[in-house]
C-alpha positions as CSV (number, residue, x, y, z in Angstrom):
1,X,10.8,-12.6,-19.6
2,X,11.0,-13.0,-16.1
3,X,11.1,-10.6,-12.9
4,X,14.0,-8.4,-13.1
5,X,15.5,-6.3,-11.1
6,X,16.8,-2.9,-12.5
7,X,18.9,0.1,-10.5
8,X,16.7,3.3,-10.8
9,X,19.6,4.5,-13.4
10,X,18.9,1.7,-16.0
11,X,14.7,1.5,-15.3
12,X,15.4,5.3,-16.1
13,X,17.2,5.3,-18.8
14,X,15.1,1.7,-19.9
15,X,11.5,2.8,-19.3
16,X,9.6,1.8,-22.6
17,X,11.4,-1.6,-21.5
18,X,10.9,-1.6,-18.1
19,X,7.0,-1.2,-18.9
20,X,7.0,-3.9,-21.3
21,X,8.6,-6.4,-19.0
22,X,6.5,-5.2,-16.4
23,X,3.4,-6.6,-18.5
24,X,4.5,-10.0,-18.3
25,X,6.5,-10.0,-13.9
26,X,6.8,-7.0,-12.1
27,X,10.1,-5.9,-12.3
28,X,11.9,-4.2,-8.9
29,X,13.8,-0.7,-9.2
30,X,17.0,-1.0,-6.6
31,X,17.9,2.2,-5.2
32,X,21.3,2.1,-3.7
33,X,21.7,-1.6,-4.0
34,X,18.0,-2.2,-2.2
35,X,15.0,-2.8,-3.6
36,X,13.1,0.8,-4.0
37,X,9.7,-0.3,-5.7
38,X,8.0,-2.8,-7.5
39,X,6.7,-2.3,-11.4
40,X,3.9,-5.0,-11.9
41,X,0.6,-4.4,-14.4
42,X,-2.3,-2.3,-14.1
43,X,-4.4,-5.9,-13.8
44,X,-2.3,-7.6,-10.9
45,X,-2.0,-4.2,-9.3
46,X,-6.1,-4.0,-9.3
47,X,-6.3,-7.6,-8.5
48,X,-4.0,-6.8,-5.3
49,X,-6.3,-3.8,-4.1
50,X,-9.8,-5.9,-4.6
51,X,-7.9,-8.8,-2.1
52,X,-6.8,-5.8,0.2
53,X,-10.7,-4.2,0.0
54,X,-11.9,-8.3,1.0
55,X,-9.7,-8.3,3.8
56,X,-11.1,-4.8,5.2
57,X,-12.6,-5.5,8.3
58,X,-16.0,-3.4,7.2
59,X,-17.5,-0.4,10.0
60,X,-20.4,-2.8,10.6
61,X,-17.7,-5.6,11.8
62,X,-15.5,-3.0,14.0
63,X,-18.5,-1.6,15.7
64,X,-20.0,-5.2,16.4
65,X,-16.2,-5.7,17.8
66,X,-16.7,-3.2,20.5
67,X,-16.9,-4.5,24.0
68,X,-20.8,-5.4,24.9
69,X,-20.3,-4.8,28.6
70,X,-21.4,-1.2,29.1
71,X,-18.0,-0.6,31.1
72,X,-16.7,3.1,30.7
73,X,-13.9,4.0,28.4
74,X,-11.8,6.2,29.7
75,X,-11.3,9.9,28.5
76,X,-7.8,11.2,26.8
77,X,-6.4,13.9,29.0
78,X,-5.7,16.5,26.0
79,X,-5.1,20.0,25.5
80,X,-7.9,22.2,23.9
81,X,-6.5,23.3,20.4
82,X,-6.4,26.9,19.7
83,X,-9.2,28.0,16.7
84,X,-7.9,31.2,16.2
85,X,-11.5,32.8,16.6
């Protein structure tokens, strides 16, 4: 089977079927004529996240990002917060 897209009525009324198409193409749930969300398996949905985590810039690589030049950074004007004390 290939992707499909489904209304939120029929995925609702469809689950079981829904999920089993889902194991083979993610399958998009419309809401209102627009696409709402995408279905897709447990293993493409994990294989998205680890390619999200790779891109991550990591703290090390911010921090190293930070401008070398000992210039000041200028303070936020804010209000103190109230701590109910």
């Amino acid at each position: 089977m290939t992707k499909r897209v489904w209304s939120v009525q029929d995925a609702k009324n469809r689950f079981s079927e829904v999920v089993h198409a889902a194991q083979r193409a993610p399958q998009t749930v419309t809401r209102h004529g627009k696409p709402a969300v995408v279905i897709l398996n447990a293993a493409e949905f994990e294989r998205l996240q680890e390619l999200q985590r790779a891109r991550a810039p990591s703290l090390t690589d911010l921090l190293l990002e930070m401008p070398q030049d000992d210039g000041e950074f200028p303070r936020a004007r804010v209000a103190d917060r109230d701590i109910g004390l």
